[in-house]
C-alpha positions in Angstrom: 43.6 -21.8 0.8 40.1 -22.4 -0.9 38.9 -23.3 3.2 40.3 -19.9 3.9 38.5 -18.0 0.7 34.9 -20.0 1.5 35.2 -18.8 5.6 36.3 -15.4 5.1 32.7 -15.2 2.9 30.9 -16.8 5.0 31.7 -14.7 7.9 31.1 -11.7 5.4 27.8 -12.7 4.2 27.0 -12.9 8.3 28.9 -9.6 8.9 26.2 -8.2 5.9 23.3 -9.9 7.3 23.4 -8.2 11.0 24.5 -4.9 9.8 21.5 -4.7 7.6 19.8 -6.3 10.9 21.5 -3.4 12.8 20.5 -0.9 10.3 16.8 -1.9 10.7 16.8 -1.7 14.3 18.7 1.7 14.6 18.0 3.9 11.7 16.4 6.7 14.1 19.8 7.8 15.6 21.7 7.3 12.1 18.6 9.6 11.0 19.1 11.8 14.2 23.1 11.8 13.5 23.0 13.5 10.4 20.0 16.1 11.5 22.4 17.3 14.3 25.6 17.0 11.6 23.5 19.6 9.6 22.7 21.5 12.5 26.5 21.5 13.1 27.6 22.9 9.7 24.7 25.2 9.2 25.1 27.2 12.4 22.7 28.6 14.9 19.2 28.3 13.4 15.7 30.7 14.2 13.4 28.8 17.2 10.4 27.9 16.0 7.4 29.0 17.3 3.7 29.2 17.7 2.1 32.6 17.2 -1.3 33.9 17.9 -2.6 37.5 17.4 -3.9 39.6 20.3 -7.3 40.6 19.8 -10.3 42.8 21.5 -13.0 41.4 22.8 -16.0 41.0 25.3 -15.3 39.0 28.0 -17.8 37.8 30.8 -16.3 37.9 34.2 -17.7 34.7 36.0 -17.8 33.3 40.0 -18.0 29.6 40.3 -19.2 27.5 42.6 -20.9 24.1 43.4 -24.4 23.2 43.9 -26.7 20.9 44.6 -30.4 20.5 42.4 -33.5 20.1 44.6 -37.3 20.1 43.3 -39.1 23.3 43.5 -41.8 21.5 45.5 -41.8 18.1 46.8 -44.7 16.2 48.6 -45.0 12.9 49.9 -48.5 12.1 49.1 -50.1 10.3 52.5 -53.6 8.8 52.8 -55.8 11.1 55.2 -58.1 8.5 56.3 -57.5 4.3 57.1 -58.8 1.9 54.6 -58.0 -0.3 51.6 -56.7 0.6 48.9 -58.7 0.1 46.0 -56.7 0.9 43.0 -53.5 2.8 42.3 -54.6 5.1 39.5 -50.4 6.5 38.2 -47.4 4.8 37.1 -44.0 5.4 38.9 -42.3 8.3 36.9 -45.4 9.6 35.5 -45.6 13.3 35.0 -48.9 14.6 37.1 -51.3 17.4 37.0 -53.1 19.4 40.4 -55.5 17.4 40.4 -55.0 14.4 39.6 -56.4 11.4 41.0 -53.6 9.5 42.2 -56.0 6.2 44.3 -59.0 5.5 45.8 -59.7 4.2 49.0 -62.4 1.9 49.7 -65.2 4.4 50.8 -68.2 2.3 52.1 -68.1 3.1 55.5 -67.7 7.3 54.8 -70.4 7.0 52.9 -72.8 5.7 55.3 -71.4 8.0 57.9 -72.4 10.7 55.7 -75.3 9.0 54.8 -75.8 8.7 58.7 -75.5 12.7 59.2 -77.9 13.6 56.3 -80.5 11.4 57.9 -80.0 13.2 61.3 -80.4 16.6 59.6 -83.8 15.5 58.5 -85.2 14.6 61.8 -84.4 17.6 63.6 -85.7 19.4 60.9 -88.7 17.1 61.1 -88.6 18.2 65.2 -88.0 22.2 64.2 -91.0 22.5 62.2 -93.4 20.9 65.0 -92.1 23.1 67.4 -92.3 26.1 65.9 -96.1 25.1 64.9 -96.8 24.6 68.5 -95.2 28.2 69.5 -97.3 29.5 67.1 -100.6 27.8 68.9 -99.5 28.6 72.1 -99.0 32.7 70.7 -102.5 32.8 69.2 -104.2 31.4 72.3 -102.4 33.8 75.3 -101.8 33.9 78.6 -105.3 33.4 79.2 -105.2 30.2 78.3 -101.9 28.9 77.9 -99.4 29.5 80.7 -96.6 31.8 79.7 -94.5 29.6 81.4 -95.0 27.2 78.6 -94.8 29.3 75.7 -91.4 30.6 76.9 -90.5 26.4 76.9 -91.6 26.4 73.6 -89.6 29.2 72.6 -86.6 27.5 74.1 -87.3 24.1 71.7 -87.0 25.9 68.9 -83.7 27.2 69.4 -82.4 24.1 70.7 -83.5 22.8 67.0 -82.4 25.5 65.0 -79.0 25.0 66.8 -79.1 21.3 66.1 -79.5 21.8 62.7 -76.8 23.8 62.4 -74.7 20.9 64.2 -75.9 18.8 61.5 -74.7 20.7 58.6 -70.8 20.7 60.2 -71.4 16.4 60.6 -72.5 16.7 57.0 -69.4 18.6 56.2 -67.2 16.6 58.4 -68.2 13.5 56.9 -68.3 14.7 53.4 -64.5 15.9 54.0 -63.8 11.9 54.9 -65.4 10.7 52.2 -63.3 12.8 49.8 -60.4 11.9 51.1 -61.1 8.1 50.1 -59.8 9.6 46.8 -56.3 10.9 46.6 -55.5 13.9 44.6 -51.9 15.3 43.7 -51.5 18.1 45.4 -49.2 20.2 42.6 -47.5 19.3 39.0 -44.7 17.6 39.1 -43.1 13.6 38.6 -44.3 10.6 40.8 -41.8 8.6 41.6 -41.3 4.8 43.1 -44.8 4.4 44.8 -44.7 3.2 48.5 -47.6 0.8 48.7 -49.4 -1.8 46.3 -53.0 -1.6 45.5 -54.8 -3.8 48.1 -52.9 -3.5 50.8 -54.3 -1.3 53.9 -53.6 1.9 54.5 -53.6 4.2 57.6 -53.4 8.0 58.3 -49.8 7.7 60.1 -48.2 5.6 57.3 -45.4 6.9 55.6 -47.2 7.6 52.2 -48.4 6.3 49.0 -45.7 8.3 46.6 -43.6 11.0 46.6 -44.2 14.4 43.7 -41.2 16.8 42.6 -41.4 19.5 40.9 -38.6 19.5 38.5 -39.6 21.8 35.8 -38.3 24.3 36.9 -36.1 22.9 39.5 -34.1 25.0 42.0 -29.8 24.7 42.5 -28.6 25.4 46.0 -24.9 26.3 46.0 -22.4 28.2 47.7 -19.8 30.9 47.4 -16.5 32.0 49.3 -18.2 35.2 51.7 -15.5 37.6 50.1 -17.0 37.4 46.4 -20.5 38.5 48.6 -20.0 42.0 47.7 -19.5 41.3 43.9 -22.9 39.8 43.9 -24.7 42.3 45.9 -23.6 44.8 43.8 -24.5 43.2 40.8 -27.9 41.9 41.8 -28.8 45.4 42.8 -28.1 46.7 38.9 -29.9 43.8 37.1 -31.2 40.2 37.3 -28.1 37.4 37.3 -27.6 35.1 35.0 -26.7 31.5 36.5 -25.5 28.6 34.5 -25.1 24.5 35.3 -22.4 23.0 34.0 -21.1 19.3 34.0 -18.9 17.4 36.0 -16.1 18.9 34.2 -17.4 22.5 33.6 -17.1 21.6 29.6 -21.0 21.5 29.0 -23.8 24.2 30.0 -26.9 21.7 31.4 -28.8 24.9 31.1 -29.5 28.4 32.0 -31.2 30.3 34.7 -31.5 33.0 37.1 -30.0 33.8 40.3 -33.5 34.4 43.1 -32.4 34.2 46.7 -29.2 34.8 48.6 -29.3 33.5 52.0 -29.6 36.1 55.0 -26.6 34.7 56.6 -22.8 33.6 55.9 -22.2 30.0 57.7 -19.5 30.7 59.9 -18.5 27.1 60.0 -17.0 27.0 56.4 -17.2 31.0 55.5 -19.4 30.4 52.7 -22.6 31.9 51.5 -26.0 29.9 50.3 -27.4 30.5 47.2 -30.5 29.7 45.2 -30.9 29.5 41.1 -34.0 28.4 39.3 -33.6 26.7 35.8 -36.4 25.9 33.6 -34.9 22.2 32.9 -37.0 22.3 29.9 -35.2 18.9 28.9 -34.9 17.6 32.4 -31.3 18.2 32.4 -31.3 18.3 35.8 -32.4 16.2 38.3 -33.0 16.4 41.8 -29.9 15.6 43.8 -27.7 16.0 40.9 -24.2 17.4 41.9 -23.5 20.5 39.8 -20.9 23.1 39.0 -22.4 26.7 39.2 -21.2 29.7 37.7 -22.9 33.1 37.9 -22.2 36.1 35.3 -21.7 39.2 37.8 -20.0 41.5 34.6 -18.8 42.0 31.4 -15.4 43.8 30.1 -16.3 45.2 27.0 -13.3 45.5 24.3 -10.7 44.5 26.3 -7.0 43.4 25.1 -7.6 39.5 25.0 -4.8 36.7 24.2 -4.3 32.7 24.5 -3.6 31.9 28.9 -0.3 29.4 27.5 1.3 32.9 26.4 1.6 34.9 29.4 4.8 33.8 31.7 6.0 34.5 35.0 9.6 35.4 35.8 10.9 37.2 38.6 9.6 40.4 37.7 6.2 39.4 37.2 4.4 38.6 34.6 5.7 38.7 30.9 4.8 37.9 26.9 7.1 37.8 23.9 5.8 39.9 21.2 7.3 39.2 17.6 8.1 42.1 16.1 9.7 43.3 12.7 12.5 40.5 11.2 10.9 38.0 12.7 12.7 38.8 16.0 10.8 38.6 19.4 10.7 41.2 22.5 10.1 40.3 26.5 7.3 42.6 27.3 6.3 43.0 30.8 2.3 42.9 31.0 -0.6 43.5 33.7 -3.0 41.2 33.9 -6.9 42.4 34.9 -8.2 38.7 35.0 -7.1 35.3 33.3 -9.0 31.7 33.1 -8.1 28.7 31.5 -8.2 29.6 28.1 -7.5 33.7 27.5 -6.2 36.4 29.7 -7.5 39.8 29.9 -4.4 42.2 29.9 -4.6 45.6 30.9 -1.3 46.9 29.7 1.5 46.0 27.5 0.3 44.5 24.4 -1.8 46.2 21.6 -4.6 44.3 19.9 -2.8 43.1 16.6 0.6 42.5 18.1 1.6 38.7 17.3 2.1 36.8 20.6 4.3 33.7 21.1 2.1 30.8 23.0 4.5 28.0 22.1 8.2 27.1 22.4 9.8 29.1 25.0 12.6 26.7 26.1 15.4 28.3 23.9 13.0 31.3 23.5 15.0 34.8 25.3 15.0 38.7 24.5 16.0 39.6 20.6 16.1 35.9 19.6 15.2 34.9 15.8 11.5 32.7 15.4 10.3 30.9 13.2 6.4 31.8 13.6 4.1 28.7 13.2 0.5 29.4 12.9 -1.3 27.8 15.5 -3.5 24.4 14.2 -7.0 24.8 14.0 -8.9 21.4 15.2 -10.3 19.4 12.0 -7.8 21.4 9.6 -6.3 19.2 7.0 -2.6 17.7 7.3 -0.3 19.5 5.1 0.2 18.1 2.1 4.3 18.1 0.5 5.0 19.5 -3.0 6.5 16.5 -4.2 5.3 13.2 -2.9 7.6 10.8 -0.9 8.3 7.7 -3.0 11.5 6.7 -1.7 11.1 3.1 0.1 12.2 2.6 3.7 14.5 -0.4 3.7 13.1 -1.7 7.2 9.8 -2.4 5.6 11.6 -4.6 3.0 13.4 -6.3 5.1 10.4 -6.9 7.7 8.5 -8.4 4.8 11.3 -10.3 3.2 12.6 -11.9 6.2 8.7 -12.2 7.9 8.6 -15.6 7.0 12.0 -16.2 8.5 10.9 -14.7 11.7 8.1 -17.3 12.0 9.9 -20.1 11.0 13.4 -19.4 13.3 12.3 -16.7 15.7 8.7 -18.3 17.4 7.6 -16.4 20.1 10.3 -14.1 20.4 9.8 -10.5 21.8 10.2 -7.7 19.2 13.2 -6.7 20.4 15.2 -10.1 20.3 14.6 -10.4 16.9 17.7 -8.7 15.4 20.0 -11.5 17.5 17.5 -14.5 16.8 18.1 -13.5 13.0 21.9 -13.4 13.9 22.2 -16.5 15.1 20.3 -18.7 12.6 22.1 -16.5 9.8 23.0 -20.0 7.7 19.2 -20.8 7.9 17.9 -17.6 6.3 16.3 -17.8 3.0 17.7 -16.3 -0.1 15.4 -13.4 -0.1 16.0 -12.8 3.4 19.6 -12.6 3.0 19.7 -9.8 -0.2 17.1 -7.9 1.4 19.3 -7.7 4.5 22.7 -7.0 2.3 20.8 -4.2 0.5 20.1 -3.1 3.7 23.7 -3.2 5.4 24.6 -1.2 1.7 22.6 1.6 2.9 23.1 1.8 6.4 27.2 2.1 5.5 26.7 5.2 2.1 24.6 6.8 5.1 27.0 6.5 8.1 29.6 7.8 5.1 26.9 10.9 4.3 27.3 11.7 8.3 31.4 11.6 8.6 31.7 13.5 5.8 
């Protein structure tokens, strides 16, 4: 009999020990069972809700599209003459002035070639000067005694020199051009980028260039637009100057802000779009040259317009639709016409009244004349709300979690998460005295709680 008595409390004390195990592991649907017994005796309840108030407000009507930035001027920089290249006077990336000198080519032999051409000016001048002394001999003496013959010659020589002078000056020029070009300028402000040769190497006229120049500020954005919103912009462009902003990748941040200047003179027929051009000041050299970018251009602005959340207008078989809350907290399907909607707000034309309180959350149980309970919508960075009376009851699972931890470790290594309540189960005669209460505690609570449900 005393066999009998010392079994029968064993196989309580492990009956005690997996119910508080069981407890631990399923008090979410013991916790669910008695929300939905409450909801059982207490009846139908109101649906709650999120609410926001319709308001009036300015709201900019916008066409998007994608672009492309490209410099405002680009120039690959090439040497004009042949040569070596003597020094390499910028650093890749460097921001350049018109003007600037960007290298020098070696310029000994322009130099004596202009040298040459000076020196060839002198002696016809040299030659000009004798000649026209000997026309003037030949004049004073006349006919009498010098041939005419001869003074008309004379004449002749003169001319020929003047001419040659004249021919002199453009080689002068000519080779005073060559010799500039041995230094290279930049042609317009803008950014240098990677340079194409080294310093020493040599150089010739047809070579693909030292370095390349963009103008980035300001910098130009080619994009395009669907030919049926042409008219919009036409008709806006006609009233005043468009406003253009860049966006990012994910139309969240505004690179910057320009102007619309060019559309093009011709819809591509290929993919029934329309080419435009926007100039940006990319003071901050937000954009770069070959940067993809979202476009959107500002074409009007509906001025006190009837303005609520986009998640609150639905569509049902009639059209479109809102549920305004009205007196008794009681809500009311209300047909509504839309004049334009984005992502965020929708501009409605009819059927709601700045003021009235809109439902944007919770319509699965929501229908005509049902009872709300109105939520005001969370505001991002507004505190949590903060209970009357603090919680201070203890939740048995963390007791038993840090009782029986040591258990766990010593009986239960490796074991998934979910195998623990059966690893504890099964080495139930190993536990340690703490383990055990903690768990019978546990199993006390999980049984007054399924008795709190059936009752």
């Amino acid at each position: 009999m005393l066999k009998l008595l010392k079994r029968l409390l064993a196989v309580a004390i492990v009956c005690a020990i997996g119910g508080g195990v069981f407890y631990v592991t399923t008090l979410p649907a013991v916790q669910e069972k008695m929300s939905g017994a409450r909801r059982m005796g207490g009846g139908i309840s109101a649906v709650p809700v999120l609410a926001a108030s319709a308001r009036l407000d300015n709201v900019p009507v916008y066409l998007h599209g994608v672009g492309t930035a490209k410099a405002r001027n680009s120039v690959v920089v090439r040497p004009q003459v042949d040569g070596r290249i003597l020094s390499i006077n910028f650093k890749e990336g460097q921001e350049v002035r018109k003007g600037d000198v960007l290298a020098k080519i070696d310029p000994a032999t322009y130099q004596a070639q202009l040298d040459q051409a000076i020196a060839k000016k002198a002696l016809d001048e040299v030659q000009l000067e004798n000649a026209k002394r000997d026309l003037e001999r030949y004049s004073q003496l006349g006919g009498n005694v010098v041939a005419q013959k001869t003074i008309d010659t004379q004449n002749a020589l003169v001319a020929q020199f003047t001419a040659q002078l004249k021919q002199d000056d453009a080689a002068i020029a000519n080779a005073r051009a060559y010799l500039d070009y041995t230094t290279i300028i930049s042609p317009i402000d803008g950014r240098t980028g990677i340079r194409m040769v080294d310093q020493g190497n040599l150089v010739r006229a047809a070579d693909a260039g030292i370095v390349m120049i963009t103008e980035v500020r300001p910098i130009s954005v080619l994009f395009t637009l669907p030919q049926q919103q042409l008219a919009q912009v036409n008709k806006a462009l006609a009233s005043r100057v468009l406003s253009v902003d860049a966006l990012d990748s994910n139309n969240q941040v505004v690179l910057d802000h320009g102007t619309l200047q060019v559309i093009d003179n011709q819809v591509d027929s290929a993919t029934g779009t329309i080419r435009m051009k926007a100039e940006f000041p990319n003071a901050n050299l937000q954009l770069w040259p070959g940067q993809f970018v979202n476009v959107r251009i500002l074409i009007d602005t509906l001025e006190r317009v009837v303005v609520v959340p986009t998640p609150a207008v639905q569509r049902g078989p009639n059209g479109t639709f809102v549920y305004v809350v009205e007196a008794e907290e009681k809500v009311a399907l209300k047909p509504v016409a839309l004049t334009m909607q984005n992502e965020s707000e929708a501009v409605i034309a009819t059927g709601v009244a700045a003021g009235d309180r809109i439902v944007t959350t919770g319509f699965a149980r929501l229908k005509d004349g049902a009872r709300v309970d109105v939520s005001a919508p969370e505001t991002p960075g507004s505190p949590a709300p903060v209970s009357a009376k603090p919680e201070t009851k203890t939740d048995p699972r963390n007791v038993v979690a840090t009782a029986c931890a040591a258990d766990v470790q010593k009986l239960c290594p490796g074991v998934e998460r979910q195998g623990i309540r059966g690893c504890l189960r099964a080495n139930a005669g190993q536990l340690s005295d703490t383990c055990k209460a903690a768990a019978l505690a546990a199993g006390r609570s999980q049984r007054k709680a399924d008795n709190t449900v059936l009752q």
